[in-house]
N, C-alpha and C positions, 0 to 999 in steps of 0.2 A: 076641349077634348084632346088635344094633337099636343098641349102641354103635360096631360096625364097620362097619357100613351108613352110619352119622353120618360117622366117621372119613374114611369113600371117598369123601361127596360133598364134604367138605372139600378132601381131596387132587385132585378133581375141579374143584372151582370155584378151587385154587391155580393149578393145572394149565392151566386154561384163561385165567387172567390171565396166565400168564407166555406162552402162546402168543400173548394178544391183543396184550399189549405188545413181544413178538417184531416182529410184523408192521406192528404203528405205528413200531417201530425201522426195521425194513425198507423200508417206504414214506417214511420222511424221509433215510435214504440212498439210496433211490432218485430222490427229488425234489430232494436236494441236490447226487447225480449230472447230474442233468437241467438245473440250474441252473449246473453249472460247464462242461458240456458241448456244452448246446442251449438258451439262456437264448433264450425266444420275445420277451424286450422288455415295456417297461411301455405301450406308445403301437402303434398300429396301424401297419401299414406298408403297407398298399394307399391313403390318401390319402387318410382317410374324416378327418369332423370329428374334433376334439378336444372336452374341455369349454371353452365359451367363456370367455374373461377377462372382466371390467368392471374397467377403469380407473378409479380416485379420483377424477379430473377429469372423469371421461364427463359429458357434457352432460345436463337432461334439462330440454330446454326445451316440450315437448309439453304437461308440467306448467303451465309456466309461460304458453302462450298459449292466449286462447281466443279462438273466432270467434263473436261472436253471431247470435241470430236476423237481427235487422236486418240485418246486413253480410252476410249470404246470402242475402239477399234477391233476387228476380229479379223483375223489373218489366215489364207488357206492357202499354204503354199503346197505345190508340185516339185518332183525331182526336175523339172526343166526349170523352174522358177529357180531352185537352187542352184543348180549348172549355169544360167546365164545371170544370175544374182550379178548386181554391179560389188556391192563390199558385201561376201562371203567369208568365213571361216570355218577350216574341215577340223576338227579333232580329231587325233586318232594315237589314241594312249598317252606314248611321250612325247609325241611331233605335233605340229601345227603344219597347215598349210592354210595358206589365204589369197586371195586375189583383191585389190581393189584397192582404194586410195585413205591412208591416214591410219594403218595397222603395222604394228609392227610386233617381232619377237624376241623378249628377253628369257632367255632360260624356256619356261614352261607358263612365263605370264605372256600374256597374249593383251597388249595395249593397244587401246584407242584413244584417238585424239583430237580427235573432230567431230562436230555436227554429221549427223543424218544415220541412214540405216543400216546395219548388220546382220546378216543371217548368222545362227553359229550352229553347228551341228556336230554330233560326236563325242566321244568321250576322250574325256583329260585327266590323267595319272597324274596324282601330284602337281595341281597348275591351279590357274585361275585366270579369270577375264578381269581386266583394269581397264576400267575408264579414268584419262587420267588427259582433260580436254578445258577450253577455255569456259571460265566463270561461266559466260552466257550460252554456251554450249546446249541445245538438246539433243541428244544421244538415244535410238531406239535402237535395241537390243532383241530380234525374233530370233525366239527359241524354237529352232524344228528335230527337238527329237535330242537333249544334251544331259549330260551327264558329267558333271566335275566334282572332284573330290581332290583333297589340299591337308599333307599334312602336319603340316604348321602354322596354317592361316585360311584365310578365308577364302571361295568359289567365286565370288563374284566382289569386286572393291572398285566402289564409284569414290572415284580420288579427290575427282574434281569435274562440275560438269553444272548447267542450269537445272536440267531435270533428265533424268534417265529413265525410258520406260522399257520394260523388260515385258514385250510382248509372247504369249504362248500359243505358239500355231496351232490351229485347228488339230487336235486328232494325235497331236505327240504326248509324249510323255519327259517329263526334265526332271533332275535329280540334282542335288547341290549338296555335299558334303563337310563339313572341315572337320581340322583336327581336334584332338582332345588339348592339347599345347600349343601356344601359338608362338611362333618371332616376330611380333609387333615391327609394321611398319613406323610408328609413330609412337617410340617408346614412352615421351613425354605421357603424350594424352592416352596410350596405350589403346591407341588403334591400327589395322581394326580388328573387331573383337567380335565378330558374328559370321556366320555361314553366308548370308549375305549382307553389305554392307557400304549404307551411302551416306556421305557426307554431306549431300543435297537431296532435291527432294527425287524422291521416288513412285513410277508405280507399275505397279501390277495388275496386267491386264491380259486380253485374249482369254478363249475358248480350249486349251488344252490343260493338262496337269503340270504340276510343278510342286516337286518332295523337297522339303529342307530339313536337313538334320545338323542342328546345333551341338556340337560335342563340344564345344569350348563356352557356349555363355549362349547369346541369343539366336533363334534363327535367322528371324530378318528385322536388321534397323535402319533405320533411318532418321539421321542428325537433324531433317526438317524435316518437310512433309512428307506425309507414305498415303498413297493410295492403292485400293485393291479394286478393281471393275471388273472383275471377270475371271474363270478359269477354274478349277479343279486345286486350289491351296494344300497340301498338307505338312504342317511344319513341330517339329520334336525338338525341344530344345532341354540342355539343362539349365536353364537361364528362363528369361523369359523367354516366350513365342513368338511375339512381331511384336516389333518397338517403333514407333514413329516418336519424335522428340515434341516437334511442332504438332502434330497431329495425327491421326488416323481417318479414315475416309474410306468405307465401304460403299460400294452398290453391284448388283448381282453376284457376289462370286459364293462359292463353294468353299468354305475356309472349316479344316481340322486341323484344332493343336491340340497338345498334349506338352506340359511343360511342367516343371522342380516349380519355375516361380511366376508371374503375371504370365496370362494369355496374353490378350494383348495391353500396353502400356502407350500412354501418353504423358510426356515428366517433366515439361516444360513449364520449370517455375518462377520463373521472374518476367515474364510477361501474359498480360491477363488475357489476351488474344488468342493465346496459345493455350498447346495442353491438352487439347479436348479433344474425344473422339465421336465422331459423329456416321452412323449408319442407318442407309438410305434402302435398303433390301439384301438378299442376302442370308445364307445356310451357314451359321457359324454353330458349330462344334468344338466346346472346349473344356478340355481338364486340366483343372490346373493346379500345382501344390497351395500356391498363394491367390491374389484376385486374378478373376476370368477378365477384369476389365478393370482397369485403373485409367482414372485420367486427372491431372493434377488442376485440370480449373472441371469443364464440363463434358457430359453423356448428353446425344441427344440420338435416341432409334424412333425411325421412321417410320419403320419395316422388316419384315424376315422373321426367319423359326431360327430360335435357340434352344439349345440343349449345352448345359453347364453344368458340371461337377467342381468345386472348388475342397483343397484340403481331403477329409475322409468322409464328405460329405455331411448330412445335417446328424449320423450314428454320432458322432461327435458332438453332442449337445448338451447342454448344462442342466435339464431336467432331468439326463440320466446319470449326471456323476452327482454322488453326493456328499461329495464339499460342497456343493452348489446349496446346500440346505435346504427348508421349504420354499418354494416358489416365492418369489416376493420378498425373500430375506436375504439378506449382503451377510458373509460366512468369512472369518479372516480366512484365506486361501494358501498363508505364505509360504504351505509346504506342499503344494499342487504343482505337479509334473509340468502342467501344460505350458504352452509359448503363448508369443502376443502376437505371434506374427498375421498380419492382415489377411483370412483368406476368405473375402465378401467375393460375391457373384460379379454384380453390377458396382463400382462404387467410383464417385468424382470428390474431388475435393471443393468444388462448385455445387452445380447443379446437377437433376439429374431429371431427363424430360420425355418421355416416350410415349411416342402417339398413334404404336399400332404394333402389331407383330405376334409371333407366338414365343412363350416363354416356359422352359422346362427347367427349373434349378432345382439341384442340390446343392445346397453348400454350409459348409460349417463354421460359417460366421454370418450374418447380415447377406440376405438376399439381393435385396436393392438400398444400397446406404448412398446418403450426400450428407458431405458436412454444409449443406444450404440449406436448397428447397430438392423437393422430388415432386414432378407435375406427370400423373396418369390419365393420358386423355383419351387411350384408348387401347387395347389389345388384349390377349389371353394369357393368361399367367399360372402355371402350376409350381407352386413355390415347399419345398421343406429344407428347414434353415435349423442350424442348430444352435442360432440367437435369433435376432429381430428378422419376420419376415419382411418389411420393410418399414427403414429410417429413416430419418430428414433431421439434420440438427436444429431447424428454424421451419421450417411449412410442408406439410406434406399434403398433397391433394387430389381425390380421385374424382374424376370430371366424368369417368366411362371407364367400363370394360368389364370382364369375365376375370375375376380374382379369387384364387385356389388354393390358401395360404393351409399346407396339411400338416404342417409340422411345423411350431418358432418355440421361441421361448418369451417373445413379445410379440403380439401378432402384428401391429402398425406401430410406432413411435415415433413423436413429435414434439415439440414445443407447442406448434398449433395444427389440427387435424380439419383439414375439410373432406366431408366424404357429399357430394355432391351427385354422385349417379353410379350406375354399374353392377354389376352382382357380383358380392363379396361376401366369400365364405373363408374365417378364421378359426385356426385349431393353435392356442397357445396354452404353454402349463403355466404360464403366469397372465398376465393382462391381455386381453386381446388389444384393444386402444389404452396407450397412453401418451395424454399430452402434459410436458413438465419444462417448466422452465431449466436452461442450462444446455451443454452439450454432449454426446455422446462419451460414458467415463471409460473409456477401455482398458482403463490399469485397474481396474477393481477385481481382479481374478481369472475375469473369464474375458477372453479377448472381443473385444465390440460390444459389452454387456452394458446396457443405458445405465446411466450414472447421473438422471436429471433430478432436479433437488429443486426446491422453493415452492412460489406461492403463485407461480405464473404459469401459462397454457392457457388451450383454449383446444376444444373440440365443437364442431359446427357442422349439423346434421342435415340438409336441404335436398338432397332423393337419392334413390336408389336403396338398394336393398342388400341387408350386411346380416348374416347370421354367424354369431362365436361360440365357441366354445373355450374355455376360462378357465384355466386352472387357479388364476387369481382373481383379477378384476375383472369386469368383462367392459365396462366404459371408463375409464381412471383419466382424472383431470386436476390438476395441481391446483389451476383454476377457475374455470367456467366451462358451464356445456349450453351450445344453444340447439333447439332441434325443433328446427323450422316446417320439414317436411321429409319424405323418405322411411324405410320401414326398416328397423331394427330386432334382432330376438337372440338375447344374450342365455345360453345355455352354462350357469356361472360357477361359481367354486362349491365346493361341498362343504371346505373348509369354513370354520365360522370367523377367520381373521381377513376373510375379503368377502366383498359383495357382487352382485350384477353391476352396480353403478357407484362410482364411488368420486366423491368431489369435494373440493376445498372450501370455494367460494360461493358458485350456485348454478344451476341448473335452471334452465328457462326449458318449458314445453311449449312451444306455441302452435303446433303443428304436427303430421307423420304417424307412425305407430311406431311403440317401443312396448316391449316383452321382457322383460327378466325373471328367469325363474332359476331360484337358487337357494343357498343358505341364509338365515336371521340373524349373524350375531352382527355384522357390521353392514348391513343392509339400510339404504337409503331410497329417498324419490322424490322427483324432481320437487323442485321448490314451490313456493307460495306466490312467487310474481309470475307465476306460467300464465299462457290466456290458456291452455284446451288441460281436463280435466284428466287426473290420474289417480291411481287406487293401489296399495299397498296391501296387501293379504299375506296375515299371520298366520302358518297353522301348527297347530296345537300338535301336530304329528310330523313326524315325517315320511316324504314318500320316494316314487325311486323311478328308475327308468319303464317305460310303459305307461305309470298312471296319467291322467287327462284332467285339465283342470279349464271347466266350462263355465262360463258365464253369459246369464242371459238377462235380457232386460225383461220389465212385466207384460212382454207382449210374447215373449218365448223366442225372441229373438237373440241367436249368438252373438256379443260382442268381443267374445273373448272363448278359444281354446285353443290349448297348448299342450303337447304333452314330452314328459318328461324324458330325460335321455341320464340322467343320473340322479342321488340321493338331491333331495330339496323340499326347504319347509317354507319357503317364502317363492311369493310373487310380485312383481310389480308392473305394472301394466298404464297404457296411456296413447287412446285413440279417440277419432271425433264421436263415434259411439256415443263414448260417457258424457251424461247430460246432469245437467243441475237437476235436484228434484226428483229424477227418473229413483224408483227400484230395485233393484237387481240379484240374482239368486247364484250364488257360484257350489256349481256340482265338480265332486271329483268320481273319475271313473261314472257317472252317470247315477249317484248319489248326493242329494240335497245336502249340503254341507251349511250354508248361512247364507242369511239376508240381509242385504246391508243399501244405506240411501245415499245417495250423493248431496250433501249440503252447500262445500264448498271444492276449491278445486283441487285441494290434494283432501285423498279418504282412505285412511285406517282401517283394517278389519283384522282383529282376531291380534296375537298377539307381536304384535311389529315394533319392540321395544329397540335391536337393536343399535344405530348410529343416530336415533334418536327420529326418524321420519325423514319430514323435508329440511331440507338442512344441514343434516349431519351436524360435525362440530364445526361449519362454517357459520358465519351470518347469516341468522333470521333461523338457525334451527331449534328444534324444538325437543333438544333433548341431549343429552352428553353419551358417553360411552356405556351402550347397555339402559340408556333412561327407558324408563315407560314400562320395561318390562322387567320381572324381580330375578334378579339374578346375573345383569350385563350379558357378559359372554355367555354363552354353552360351556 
């Protein structure tokens, strides 16, 4: 008995592995059902982030500047402060008067030549202050209340010194002048050459005002480094507006320019260290003929509110002159007025990296251009460009933020496009995305106009939420699109020489929601190696702004409406919705239009002859120019 009782829990604990394993059987062909018939996607499709990217090139110059005590310094002097001041100096027109150790007077220049503090007060006819002190010299320089004007040379000339800071007391106001002509100290090198002007590094700090007016060339330069920490900036040049060589370096200040050429400039080009300008917070105000910001390796903003006008602003734009020809077409231009001269917003000849801030441009070139990468990790952007609202000659990436693009002639361009998170809204008369191999061609007519050519790029869709509007393409890729996750709705050309989505090589869906609704004649959708299922819709008419195009599955459920904002006879559509097998009934304006089934994962309806379906005239399509439907074009 007690060996058969063994026997039956044996048969019992058989018995029940083969029932466990039954059911793990059960459950992987129920999940494999699930996946061939309702694959939910790898990527979200309500338009929530993704995981963000970091780019190899991402900047990360936060590391690399610091601000010290000193140079934060805020200064509140008293008239007793100034009367027993140890190194003082009084302006007073043509005379100088000074107390204290290592000052002296030549003429109407007023030298220093030594380490430590100076007060300087008063106005100076025709003069200037010269710091002219040893290599390792720092020199502070408190402004309580000055006014210099010089004319045939410069207000302020750091000769020679380690770092000079040019602090603004509390509550004053300072003015720096020069001439329209200068007598160069240093006729060789033909300095100096600015309203204000150091040969070392510099900065700009304190809590009052301080006006620079450039009438010979820049307002403020500086040969190494320039920082600004503080103060009430206002500088008008006809040159550039602040030049730092080695760098620029913002945090708190208050900065209006107004300049013929670069706001501010970093030009430092034979060392890769240099160049860059980097801002840490901060109220920058600037108009500028040429770029609001140039910097010859890298941009990295932190923080702060801008407001940029560059050139005549984006009125200046190649959709509205017509040499520019139809959107999307190259026009020989050779007898066009215009110049090539650079006048982008934002623009590095590195990188370009910002991870927070408010942005207000107009500008009539390239919004935000790098001949690299451009990495968006975070901030508000209201962009109208009258080219690309923004470029990347190699990666362009938005990780996060509120993007406002109201006006481009390209809305994003890239070689390769990750749109990873954020809410983006794009208004271009030609493509809103394109990724092409190659670099930015700017002698093709119109200055900074993409000039990418081949068979390379790559666009990569993983969250966030981007809606265009397209006078060309609305997703253009020389190469490949992958679209993982994230919500897209392409409002696309009316023209029938461009599409919603248009691609060389192929298009993966594996994930997200994507919407195009536009013109048939060169209309495509996404490929045949997708996992999650899309649906192409021909119509037999065409419709226009206001009408509503509903699709519902057999249960009366929406998976789909949209409604139009211009003329359009095509849809293309691709969300976990669409199911193998399922049904589906697509109404326009609230009228039974057709029924159509899902078999496999790309699905035709009605007449979607144009660039031939999935595919296009890339690999694996299934149709050439105008195939499937009689007639090609429109």
């Amino acid at each position: 008995m007690v060996g058969k009782v063994k026997n039956k829990k044996k048969i019992l604990i058989i018995a029940g592995s083969i029932a466990a394993v039954a059911v793990i059987i059960v459950v992987l062909m129920l999940t494999v059902f699930k996946k061939d018939n309702s694959y939910q996607g790898l990527g979200n499709a309500d338009g929530s982030n993704g995981e963000p990217k970091n780019n190899e090139n991402s900047t990360n110059l936060s590391n690399e500047v610091e601000f010290k005590d000193e140079e934060l310094e805020t200064i509140i002097l008293t008239d007793e402060d100034i009367e027993n001041g140890g190194n003082t100096i009084m302006l007073d027109g043509a005379s100088v008067s000074y107390k204290g150790d290592n000052i002296s007077v030549s003429g109407t220049d007023v030298i220093i030549s030594a380490a430590g503090e100076y007060i300087v007060k008063g106005n100076l006819d025709d003069g200037r202050i010269v710091v002219d002190a040893d290599s390792k010299a720092d020199v502070t320089l408190i402004f309580a209340g000055v006014t210099i004007s010089n004319e045939d040379s410069c207000g302020v000339y750091v000769k020679s010194a380690d770092k000079v800071i040019i602090n603004l007391a509390d509550g004053t106001e300072n003015t720096i002048t020069d001439g329209s002509e200068y007598v160069y100290d240093d006729e060789t090198n033909e300095e100096p050459n600015s309203a204000i002007f150091s040969k070392d590094d510099l900065v700009i700090a304190g809590t009052g005002k301080l006006v620079v007016n450039g009438n010979f060339n820049n307002g403020i330069t500086s040969k190494d480094d320039l920082k600004i920490t503080g103060g009430d900036i206002i500088v008008t040049a006809i040159n550039n507006g602040i030049k730092g060589k080695d760098s620029i370096a913002v945090t708190g200040a208050n900065i209006n320019v107004t300049s013929s050429g670069d706001g501010l400039k970093a030009d430092n080009e034979t060392d890769p260290e240099k160049g860059y300008i980097y801002i840490e917070s901060g109220v920058l105000n600037i108009t500028s003929g040429e770029d609001a910001m140039q910097a010859a390796t890298d941009i990295e903003i932190t923080d702060g509110t801008f407001t940029i006008v560059t050139g005549e602003g984006s009125k200046v734009s190649s959709s509205k002159n017509e040499e520019w020809g139809r959107p999307g077409q190259w026009q020989d231009n050779s007898n066009t007025t215009s110049d090539t001269v650079s006048k982008k917003a934002i623009k590095a000849t590195g990188s370009v990296n910002i991870n927070g801030g408010t942005f207000d441009i107009d500008s009539e070139d390239d919004a935000i251009h790098a001949n690299v990468d451009v990495v968006i990790n975070k901030g508000e952007f209201k962009v109208l460009s009258g080219d690309d609202g923004m470029h990347a000659d190699t990666n362009l990436t938005i990780n996060d933020g509120t993007i406002d693009i109201q006006k481009s002639y390209e809305g994003i361009e890239a070689t390769n496009i990750y749109i990873c998170g954020g809410n983006i809204n794009v208004v271009a008369s030609d493509d809103g995305l394109n990724a092409a191999g190659g670099n930015d061609g700017s002698a093709m007519g119109r200055p900074g106009m993409g000039g990418f050519s081949g068979s390379s790029g790559a666009i990569e869709f993983t969250g966030g939420t981007l809606t265009m509007d397209a006078g060309g393409d609305g997703v253009d890729s020389n190469g490949t699109v992958v679209f993982d996750g994230g919500k897209v709705i392409v409002y696309g050309p009316t023209n029938d020489g461009n599409g919603t989505l248009d691609y060389q090589n192929s298009w993966t869906q594996n994930g997200g929601s994507f919407v195009g609704i536009g013109s048939s004649g060169m209309a495509q959708m996404p490929g045949n190696a997708s996992k999650q299922n899309s649906v192409m819709i021909g119509f037999s008419t065409s419709y226009g702004s206001g009408n509503v195009v509903t699709v519902k599955n057999s249960k009366g459920d929406i998976v789909l409406e949209v409604e139009g904002k211009k003329t359009f006879s095509n849809v293309v559509f691709s969300n976990p919705d669409l199911l193998t097998g399922e049904t589906y009934t697509i109404y326009v304006d609230g009228e039974k239009y057709e029924e159509f089934k899902i078999s496999s994962v790309c699905t035709t309806v009605g007449n979607t002859g144009g660039m031939g379906g999935p595919g296009g005239m890339g690999p694996g399509g299934n149709g050439g120019m105008g195939g499937g439907r009689p007639g090609g074009f429109r």
